[in-house]
MARBA-371934 format. One record per atom (N, C-alpha, C): z, x, y; residue in one letter. Coordinates in steps of 0.001 Angstrom, whole numbers, plus 500000, padded with zeros to 6 digits. Layout:
<recs>
ZXYA
...
</recs>
This chain:
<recs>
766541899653699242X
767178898562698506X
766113897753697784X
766440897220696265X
765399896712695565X
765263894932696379X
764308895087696476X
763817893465696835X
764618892157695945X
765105891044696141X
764793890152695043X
763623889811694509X
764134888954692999X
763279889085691912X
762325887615692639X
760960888362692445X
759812887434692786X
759331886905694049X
760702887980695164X
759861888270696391X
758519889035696570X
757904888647698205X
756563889556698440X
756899890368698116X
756078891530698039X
756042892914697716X
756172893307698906X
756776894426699194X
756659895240701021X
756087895739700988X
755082895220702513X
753806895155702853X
753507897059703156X
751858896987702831X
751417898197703319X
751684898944704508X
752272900177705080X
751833900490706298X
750862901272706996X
750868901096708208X
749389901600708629X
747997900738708879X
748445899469708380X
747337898685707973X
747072897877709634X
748461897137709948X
748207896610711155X
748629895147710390X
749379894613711931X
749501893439711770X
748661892317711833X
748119891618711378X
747427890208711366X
748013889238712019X
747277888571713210X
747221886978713612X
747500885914712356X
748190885153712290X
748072883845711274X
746496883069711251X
745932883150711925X
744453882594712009X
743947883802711508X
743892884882711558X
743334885582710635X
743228886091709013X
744220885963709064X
745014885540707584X
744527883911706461X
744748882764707702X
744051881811706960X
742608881798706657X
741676882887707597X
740529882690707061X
739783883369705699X
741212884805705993X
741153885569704653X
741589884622703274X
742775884492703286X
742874883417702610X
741963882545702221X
741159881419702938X
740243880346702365X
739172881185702367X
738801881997702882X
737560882762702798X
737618882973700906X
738480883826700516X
738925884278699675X
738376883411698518X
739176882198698955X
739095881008697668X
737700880142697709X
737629880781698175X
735707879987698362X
735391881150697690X
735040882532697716X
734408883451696963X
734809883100695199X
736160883047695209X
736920883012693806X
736174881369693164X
736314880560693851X
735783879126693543X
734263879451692935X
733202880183693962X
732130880669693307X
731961881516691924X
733100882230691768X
733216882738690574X
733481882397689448X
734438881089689329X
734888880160688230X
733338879417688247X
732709878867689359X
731147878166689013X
730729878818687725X
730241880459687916X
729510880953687436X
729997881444685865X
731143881518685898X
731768881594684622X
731563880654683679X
731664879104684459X
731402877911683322X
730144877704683652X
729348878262684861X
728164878044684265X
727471879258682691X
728578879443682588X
727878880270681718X
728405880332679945X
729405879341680185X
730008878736679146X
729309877483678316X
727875876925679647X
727451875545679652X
726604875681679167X
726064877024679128X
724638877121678396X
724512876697676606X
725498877261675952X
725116876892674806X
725680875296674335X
726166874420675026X
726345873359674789X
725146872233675288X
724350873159676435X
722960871772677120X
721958872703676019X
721889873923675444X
720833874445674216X
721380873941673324X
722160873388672648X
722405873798671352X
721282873007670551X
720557871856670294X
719640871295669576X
718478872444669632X
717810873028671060X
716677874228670272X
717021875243670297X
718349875586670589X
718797877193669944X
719137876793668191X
719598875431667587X
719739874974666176X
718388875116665530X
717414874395666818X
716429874515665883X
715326875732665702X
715425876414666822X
714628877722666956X
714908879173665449X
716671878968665380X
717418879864664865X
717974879762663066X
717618877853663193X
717730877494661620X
719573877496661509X
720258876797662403X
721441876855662104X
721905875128661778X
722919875306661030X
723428874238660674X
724757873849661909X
725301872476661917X
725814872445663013X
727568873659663514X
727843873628661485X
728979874492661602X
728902876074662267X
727482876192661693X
727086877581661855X
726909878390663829X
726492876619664383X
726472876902665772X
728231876919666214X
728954876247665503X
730377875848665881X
731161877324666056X
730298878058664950X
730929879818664565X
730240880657665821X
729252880529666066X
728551880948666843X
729418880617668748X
729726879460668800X
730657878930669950X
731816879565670234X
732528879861668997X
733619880113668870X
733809881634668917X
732638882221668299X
732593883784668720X
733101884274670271X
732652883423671340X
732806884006672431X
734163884123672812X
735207882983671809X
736620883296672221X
737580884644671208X
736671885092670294X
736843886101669293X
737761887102670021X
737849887182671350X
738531888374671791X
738763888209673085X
738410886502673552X
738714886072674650X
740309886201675026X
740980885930674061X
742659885614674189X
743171887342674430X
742605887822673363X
743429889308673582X
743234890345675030X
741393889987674959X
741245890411676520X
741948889923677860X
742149888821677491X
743265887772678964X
744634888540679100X
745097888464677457X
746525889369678013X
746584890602678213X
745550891645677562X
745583892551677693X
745565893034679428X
744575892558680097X
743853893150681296X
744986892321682162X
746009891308681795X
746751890766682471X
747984891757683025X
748220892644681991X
748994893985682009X
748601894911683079X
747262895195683379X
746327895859683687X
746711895955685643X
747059894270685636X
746901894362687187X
748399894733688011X
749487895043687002X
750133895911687246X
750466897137688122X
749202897583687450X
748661899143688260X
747147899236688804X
746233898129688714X
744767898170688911X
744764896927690275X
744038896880690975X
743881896169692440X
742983894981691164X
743590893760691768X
742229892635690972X
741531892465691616X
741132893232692634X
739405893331693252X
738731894190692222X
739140894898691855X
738375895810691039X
738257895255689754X
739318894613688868X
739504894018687774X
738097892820687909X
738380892045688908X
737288891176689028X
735822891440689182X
735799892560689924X
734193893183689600X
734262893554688220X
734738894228687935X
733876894918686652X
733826893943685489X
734777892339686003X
734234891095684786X
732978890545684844X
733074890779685912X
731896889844686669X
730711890742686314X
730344891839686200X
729402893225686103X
729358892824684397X
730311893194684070X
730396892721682245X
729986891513681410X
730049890664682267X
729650888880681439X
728248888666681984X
727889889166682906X
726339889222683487X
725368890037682632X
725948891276682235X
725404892061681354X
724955891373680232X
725931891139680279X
726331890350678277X
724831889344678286X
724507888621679213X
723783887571678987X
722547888022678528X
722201889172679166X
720476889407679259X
719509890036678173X
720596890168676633X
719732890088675916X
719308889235675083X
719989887946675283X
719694886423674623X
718047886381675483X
717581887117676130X
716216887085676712X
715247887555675900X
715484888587674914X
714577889256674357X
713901887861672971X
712993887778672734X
712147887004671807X
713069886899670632X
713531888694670264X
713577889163669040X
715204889239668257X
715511888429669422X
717397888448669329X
717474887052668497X
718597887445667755X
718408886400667061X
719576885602666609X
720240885435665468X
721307884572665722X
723021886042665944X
722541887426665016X
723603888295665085X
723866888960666480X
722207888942667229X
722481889128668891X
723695888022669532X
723312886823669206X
723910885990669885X
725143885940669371X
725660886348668219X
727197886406667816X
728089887036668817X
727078888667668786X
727813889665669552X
727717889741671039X
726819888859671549X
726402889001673081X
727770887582673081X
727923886646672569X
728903885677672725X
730514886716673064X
730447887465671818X
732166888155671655X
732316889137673078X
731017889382673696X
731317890668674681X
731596889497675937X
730554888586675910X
731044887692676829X
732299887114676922X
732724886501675902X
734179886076675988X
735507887312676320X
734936888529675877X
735871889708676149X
735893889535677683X
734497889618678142X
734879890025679359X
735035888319680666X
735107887380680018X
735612886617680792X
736806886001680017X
737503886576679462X
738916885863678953X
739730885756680060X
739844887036680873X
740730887431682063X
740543886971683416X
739320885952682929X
738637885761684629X
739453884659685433X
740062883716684684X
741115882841685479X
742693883312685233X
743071883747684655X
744544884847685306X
744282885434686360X
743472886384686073X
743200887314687197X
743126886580688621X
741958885810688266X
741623885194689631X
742817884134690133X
743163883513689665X
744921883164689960X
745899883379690532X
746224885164689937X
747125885983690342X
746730886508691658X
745307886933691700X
744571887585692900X
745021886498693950X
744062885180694031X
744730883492694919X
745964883691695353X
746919883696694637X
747966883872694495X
748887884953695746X
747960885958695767X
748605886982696755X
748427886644698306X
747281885211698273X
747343885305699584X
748052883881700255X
748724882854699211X
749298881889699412X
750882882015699123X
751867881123699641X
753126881026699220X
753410879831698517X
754678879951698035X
754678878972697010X
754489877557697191X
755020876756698204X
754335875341698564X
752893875251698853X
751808876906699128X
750859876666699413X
749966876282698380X
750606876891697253X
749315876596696201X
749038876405695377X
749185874681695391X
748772873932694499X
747158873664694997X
747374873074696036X
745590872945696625X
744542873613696282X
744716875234696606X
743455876493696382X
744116876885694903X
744666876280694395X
744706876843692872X
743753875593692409X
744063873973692756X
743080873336692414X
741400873303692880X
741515873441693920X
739844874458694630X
739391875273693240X
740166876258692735X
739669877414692054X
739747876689690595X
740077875587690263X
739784875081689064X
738213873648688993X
738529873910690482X
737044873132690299X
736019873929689911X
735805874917690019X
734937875733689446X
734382875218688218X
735797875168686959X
735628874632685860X
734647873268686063X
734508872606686417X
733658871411686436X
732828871734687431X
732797872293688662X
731430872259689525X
730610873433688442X
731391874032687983X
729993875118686997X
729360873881686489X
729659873575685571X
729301872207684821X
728111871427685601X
728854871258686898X
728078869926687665X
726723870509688080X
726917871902688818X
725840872325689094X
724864873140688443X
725609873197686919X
724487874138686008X
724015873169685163X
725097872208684684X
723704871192683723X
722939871070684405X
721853869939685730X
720957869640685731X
720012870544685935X
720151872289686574X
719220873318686893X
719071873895685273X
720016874170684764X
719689875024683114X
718932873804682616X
719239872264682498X
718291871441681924X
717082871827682267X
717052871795683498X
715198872239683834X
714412873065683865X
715404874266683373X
715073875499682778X
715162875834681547X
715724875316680729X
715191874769679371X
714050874081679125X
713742872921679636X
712741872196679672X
711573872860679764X
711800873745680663X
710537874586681512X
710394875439680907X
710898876630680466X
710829878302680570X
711531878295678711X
712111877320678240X
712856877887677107X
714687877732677367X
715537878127676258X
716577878293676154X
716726879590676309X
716123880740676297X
716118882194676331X
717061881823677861X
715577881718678896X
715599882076679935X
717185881699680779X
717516880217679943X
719039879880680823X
720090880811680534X
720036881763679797X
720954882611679410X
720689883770680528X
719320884267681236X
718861885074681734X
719328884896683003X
719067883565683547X
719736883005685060X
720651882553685272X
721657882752683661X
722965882791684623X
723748884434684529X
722984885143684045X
723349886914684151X
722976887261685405X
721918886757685791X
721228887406687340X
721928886933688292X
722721885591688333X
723354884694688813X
724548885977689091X
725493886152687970X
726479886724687749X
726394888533688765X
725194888595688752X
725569890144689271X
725632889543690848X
724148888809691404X
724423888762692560X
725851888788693584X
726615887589692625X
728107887383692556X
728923888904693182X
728772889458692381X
729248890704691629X
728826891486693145X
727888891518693374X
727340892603694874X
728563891229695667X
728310890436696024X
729037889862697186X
730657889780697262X
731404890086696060X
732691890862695951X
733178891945696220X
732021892895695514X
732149894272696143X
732491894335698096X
731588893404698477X
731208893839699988X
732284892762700981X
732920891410699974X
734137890864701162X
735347890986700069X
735082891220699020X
736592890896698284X
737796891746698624X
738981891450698958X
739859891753699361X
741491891429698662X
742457891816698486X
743350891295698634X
744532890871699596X
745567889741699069X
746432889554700084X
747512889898700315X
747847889767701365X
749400890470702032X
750419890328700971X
750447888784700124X
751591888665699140X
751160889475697870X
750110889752697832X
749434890860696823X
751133891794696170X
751226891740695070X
752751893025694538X
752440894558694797X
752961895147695322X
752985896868694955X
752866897021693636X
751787898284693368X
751999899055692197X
751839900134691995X
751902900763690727X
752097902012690470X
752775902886691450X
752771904140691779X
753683904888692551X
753863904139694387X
753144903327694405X
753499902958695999X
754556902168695478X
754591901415694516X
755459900116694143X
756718900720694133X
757251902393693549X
757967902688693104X
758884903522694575X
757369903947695591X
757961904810696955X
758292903492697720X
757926902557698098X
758649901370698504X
759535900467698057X
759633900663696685X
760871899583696294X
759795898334695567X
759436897654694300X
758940896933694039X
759846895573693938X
759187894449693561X
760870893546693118X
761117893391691736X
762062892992691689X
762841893217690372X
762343892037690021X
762774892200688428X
761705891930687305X
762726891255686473X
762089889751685708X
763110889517684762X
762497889477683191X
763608889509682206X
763397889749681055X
762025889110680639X
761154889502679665X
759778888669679652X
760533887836678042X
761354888181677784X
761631887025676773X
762460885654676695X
762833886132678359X
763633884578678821X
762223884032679415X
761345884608680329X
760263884092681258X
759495883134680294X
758871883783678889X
757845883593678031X
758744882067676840X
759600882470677062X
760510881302675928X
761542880101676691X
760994880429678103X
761485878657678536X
760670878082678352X
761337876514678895X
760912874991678741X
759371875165679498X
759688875359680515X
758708875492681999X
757252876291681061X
757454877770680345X
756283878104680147X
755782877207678440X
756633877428677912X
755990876765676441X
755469875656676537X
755962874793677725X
755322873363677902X
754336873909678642X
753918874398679376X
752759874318680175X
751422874680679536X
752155876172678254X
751003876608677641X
750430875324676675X
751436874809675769X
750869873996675616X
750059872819675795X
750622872373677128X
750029871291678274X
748138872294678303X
748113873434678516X
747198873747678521X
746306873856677745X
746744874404676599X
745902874042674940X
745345873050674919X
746382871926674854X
746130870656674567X
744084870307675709X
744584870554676940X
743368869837678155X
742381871012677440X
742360872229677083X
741494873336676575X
740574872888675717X
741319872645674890X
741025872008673296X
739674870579673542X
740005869678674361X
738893868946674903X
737485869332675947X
738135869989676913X
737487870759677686X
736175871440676644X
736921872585675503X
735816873579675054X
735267872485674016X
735511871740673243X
735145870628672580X
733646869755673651X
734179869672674992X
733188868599675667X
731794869568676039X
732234870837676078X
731286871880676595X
730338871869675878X
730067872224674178X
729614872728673402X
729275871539672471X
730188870189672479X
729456869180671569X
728986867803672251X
729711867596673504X
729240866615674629X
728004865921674243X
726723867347674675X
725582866645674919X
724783866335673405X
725272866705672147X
725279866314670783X
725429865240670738X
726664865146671045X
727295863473670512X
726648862895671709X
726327863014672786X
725783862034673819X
724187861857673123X
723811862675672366X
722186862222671819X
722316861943670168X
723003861782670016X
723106861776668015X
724157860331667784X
725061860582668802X
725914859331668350X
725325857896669073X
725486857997671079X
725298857012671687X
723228856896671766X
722585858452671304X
721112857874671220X
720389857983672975X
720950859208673459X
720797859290675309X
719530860929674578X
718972860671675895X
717626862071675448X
718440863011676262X
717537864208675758X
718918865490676373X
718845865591677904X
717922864878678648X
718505864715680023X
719187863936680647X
719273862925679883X
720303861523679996X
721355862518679528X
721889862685678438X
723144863812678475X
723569864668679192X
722595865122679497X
722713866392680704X
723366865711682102X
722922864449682301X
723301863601683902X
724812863102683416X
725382862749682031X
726040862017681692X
727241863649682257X
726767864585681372X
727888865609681592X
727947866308682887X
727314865806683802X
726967866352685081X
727567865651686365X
727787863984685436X
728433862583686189X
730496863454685651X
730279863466684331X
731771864095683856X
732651865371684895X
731667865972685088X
732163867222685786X
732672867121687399X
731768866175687862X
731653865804688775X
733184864647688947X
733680864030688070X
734881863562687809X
736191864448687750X
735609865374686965X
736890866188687151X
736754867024687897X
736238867396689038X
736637867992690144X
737181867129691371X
736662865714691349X
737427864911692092X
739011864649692008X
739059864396689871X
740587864267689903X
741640866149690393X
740659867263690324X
741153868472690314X
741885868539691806X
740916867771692491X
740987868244694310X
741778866779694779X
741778865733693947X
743140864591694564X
744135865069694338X
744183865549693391X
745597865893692782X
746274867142693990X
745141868253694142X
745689869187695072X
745995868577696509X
745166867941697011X
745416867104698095X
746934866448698208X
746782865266697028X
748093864887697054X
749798865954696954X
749821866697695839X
750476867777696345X
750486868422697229X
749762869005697887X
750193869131698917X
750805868267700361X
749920867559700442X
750817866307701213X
752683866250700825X
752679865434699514X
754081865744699104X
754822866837699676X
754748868249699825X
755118869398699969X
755748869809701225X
754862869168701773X
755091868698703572X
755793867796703589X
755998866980703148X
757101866001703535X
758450866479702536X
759123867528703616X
760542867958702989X
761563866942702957X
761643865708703438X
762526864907703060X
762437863858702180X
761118863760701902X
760850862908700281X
761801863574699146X
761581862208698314X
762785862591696857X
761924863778696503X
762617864513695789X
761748865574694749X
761624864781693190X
760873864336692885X
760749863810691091X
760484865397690182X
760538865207689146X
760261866363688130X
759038866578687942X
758763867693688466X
756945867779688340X
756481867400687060X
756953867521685881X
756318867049684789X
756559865844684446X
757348864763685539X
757392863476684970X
756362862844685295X
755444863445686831X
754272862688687278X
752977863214685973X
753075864444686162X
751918865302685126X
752025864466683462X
752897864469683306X
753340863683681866X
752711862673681547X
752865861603682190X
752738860411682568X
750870860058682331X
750464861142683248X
748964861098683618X
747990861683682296X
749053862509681602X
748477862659680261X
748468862097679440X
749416860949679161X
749615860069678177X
748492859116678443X
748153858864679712X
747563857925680593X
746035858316679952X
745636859822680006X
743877860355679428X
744277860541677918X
745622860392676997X
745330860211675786X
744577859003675167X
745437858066676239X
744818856612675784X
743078856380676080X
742545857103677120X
741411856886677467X
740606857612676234X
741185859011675969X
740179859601674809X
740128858782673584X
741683857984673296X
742063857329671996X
740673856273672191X
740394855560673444X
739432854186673233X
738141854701673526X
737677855960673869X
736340856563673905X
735806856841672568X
736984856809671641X
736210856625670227X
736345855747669516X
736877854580669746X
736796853418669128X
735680852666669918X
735408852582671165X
734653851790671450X
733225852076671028X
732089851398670757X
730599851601670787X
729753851319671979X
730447850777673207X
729493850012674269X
729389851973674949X
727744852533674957X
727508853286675699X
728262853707677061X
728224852053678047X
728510852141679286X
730019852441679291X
730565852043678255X
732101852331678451X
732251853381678055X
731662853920677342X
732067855898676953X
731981856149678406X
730857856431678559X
730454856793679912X
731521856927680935X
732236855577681289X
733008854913681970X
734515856480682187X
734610856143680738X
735594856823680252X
735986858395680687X
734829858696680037X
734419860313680601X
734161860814682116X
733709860203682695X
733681860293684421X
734971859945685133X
735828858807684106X
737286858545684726X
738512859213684412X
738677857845683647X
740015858257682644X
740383859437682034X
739445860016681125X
739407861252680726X
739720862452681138X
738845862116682642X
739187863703683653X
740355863743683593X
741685863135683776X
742985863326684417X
743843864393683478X
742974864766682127X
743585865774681597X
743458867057681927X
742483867081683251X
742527868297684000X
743734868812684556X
744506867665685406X
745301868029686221X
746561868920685363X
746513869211684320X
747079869679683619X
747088871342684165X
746028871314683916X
745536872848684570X
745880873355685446X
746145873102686210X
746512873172687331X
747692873204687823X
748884872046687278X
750292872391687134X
750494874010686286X
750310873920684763X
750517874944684313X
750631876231685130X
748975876490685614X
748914877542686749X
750440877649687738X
750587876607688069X
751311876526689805X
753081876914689148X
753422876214688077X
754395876047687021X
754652877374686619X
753673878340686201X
753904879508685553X
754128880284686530X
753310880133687466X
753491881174688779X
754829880849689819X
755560880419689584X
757028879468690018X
757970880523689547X
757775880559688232X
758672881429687479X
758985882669687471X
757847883089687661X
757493884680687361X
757652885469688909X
757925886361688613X
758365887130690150X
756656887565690087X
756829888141691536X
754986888416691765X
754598889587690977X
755711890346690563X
754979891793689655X
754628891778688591X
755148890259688083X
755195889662686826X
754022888496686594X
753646888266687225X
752980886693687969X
751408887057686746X
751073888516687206X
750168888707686366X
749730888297685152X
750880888851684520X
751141888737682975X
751658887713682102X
752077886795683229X
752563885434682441X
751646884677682771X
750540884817683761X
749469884206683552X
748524884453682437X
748480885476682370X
747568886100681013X
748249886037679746X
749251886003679565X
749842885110678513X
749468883745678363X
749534882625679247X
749103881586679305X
747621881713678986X
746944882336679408X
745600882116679133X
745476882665677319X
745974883560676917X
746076883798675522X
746197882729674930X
746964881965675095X
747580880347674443X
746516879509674284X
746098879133675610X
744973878125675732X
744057878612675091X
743363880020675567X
741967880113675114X
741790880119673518X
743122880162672776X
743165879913671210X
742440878796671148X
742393877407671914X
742203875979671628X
740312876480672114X
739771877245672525X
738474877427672582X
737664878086671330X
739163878728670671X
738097879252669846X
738718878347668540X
739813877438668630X
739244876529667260X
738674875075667560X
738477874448668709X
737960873415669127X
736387873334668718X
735489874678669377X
734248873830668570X
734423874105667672X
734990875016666369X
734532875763665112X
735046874127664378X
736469873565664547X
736938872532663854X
736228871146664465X
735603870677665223X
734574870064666113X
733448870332664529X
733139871040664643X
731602871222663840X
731631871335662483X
732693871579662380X
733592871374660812X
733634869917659777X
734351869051661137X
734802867703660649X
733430867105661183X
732774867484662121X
731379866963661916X
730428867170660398X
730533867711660290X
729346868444658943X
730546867599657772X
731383868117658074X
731965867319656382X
732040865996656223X
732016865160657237X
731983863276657485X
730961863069656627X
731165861848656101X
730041860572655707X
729249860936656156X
729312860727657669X
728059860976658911X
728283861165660138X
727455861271660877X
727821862289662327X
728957861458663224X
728951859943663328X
729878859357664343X
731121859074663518X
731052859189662535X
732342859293661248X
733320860401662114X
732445861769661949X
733516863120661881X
733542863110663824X
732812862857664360X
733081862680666165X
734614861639666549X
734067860523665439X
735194859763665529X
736764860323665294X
736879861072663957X
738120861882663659X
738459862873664807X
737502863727665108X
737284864719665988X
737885864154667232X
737735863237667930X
738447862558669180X
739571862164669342X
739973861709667821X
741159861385667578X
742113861846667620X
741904863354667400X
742319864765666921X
742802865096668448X
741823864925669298X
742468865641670967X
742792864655671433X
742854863058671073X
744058862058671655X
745470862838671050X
745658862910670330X
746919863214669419X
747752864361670290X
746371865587670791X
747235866740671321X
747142866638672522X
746772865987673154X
747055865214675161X
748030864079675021X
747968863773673639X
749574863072674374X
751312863684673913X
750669864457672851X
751925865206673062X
752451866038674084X
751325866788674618X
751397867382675976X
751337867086676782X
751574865252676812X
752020864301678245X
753736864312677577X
754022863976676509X
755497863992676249X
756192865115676418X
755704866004675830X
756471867478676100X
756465867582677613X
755865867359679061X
755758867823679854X
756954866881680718X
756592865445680062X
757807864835680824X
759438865151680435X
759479865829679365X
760955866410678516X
761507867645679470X
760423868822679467X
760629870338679741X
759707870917680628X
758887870071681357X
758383870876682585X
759040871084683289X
760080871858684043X
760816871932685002X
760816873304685568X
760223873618686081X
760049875791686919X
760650875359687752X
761097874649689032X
762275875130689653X
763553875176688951X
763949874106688470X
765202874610687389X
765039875640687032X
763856875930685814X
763530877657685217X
763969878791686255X
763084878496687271X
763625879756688098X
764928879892688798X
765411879037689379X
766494879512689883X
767629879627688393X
767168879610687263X
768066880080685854X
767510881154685919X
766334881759686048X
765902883037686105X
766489883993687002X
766505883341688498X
766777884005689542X
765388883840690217X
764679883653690315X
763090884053691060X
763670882773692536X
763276883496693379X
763264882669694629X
761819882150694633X
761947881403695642X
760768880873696318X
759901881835697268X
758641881566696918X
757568883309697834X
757399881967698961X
757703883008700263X
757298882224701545X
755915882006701740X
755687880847702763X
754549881051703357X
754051882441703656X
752658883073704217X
752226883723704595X
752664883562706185X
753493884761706811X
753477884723708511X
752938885449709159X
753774885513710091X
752988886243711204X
753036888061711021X
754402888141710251X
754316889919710113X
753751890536708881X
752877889644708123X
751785889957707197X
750554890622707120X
750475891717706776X
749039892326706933X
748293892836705957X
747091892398705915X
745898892582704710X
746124893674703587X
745989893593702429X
745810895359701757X
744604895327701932X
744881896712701567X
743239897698701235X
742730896664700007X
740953897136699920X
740139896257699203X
740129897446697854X
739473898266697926X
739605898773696361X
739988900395696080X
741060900306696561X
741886901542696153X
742938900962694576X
742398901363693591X
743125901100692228X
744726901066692517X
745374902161692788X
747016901849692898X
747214901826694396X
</recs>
């Protein structure tokens, strides 16, 4: 008999049953490996935003020309996300996840050679973004198999701290390896970075019990049923979220790549004062990443609290970091940018994070894949026109705090529409039970591990 739509998958046999304490350690074990992996991803996103003044000046680029250069890496970021999102269908995302992780490490190590120059760095950017477009679907969907649905908002926010602990913990070491060794070399240590990674997946990565069947096991056990991808992809629940996501993207790849610019050209900070400033930022938004999971979850547990509309709180909190970005560019007092960016600002993270939890609500688990990687198609668009139009309206201004000024203005405008839209049409439990998708249980007691890297 076919399963319902967006139940577990039925479990492997042969494998053996698991203790619940064994399971939770797989589980958090899990999301601590995956958490290390989002580090290394944005640490590797961070590099050309703490270089960009002596990779400009080493290479003779103008600021648009670095903006093209930024933007290269999302050249094939979007298509690779959905594509390989398809992928995990029939491919284990242990395996999917090594060979990204093997691929974006690669990519780095010839920005090492003397003789590479700005067309190396075009194409070492496009292979990189190929091969990390897929790295937060994947890793999502993978999370995903070993939590149930009240579980995970928390370790989905864990796994988005990444996004900012890369940040936190690669500005001040790449600063001092810039400083020290060159801009070559930070490109070099975060490839070497990346494989080590890469060996320590191979040897614990695993998937989980809620993991979906595929390919012919999916089909000798019964997989679950599946709903139309043009009702899934064209509700309220996903169009708001993708956009909710664009919108926080769009600042995010904007803060990456022009941050420590405008922190030395506009407010007049030396590039290690920038470097602490975006290091104080990151360090903000992993706090608001991990209250937010905290607090949800709490909520979650208390089954007799009201239920509010998840996007009326999320909404709310975006309108709340439009206004903060809107006065981060009107104001001139240093200390209050500052202020801004370590606070107020972060809360357009939490965006991220609903979307994730929101999309994965909807989608039955065989599906879970691919509407994540759809989502990531969406967003990662806002990476690849954020710096190019960033460096655009910079270069064409009067002058540099002229076009920063427009430029800010520009991602107040699209965080607060994507605080309004979210309080209108965020709604995935409505979505789903219009879909049909039930709720995925906790993880219990008659749950047992899959195999680690057998492809189907």
């Amino acid at each position: 008999m076919t399963a319902p739509a967006g139940a577990a998958a039925p479990l492997q046999s042969g494998i053996g049953v698991e203790g619940p304490e064994r399971l939770r350690r797989g589980a958090w074990g899990t999301t601590w490996l995956l958490l290390t992996f989002m580090l290394v991803n944005f640490a590797d996103k961070t590099v050309m935003g703490l270089a960009a003044d002596p990779i400009r000046d080493e290479l003779g680029l103008t600021r648009g020309e670095f903006g093209t250069a930024q933007s290269a890496f999302f050249a094939l970021f979007s298509l690779a996300a959905l594509g390989v999102s398809f992928l995990t269908r029939r491919i284990r995302t242990t395996v999917l996840l090594l060979g990204m992780a093997l691929l974006w490490s690669v990519a780095q190590l010839p920005m090492l050679l003397g003789a590479a120059g700005f067309g190396t760095l075009l194409a070492t950017r496009v292979l990189l973004g190929a091969a990390e477009g897929p790295a937060a679907p994947v890793a999502v969907h993978h999370l995903h198999g070993w939590f149930g649905q009240k579980e995970r908002t928390l370790p989905t926010a864990v796994l988005m701290v990444g996004a900012a602990g890369g940040v936190a913990v690669s500005a001040p070491l790449l600063t001092v390896v810039i400083d020290g060794w060159g801009w070559r070399w930070a490109f070099g240590i975060v490839g070497l970075v990346g494989l080590v990674w890469a060996l320590c997946w191979y040897v614990r990565g695993e998937e989980g019990p809620l993991a979906p069947a595929r390919g012919r096991a999916a089909s000798d056990r019964g997989s679950s049923a599946s709903v139309p991808y043009r009702g899934l992809l064209l509700s309220g629940t996903w169009l708001t979220a993708a956009f909710g996501a664009f919108a926080a993207y769009w600042l995010l790849s904007a803060g990456l790549t022009w941050a420590p610019d405008y922190l030395h050209e506009v407010s007049g900070l030396s590039l290690k004062q920038s470097g602490a400033v975006v290091t104080a930022t990151a360090i903000g938004n992993a706090v608001v990443l991990l209250g937010h999971g905290l607090l949800a979850r709490r909520a979650s547990r208390k089954e007799t609290a009201p239920k509010l509309p998840v996007g009326l709180g999320g909404g709310v909190v975006m309108c709340g970091a439009a206004l903060s970005i809107a006065t981060f560019a009107e104001v001139d007092a240093v200390a209050v940018k500052i202020a801004l960016m370590v606070g107020p600002m972060a809360l357009t993270n939490v965006i991220l994070t609903m979307s994730q939890t929101a999309v994965a609500r909807i989608a039955p688990s065989g599906q879970r894949g691919v509407a994540l990687g759809a989502l990531a198609f969406v967003y990662a668009l806002a990476g690849i026109l954020s710096p190019l139009v960033t460096g655009r309206m910079v270069d064409a201004a009067s002058s540099v705090p002229t076009g920063y000024h427009s430029a800010y203005l520009l991602m107040a405008g699209l965080v607060a529409a994507a605080g309004v839209l979210a309080v209108c049409f965020l709604r995935p439990e409505k979505d789903a039970m219009r879909l049909g998708v039930p709720e995925t249980p906790a993880v219990g007691h008659s749950c047992a591990l899959s195999r680690r890297w057998w492809p189907v």
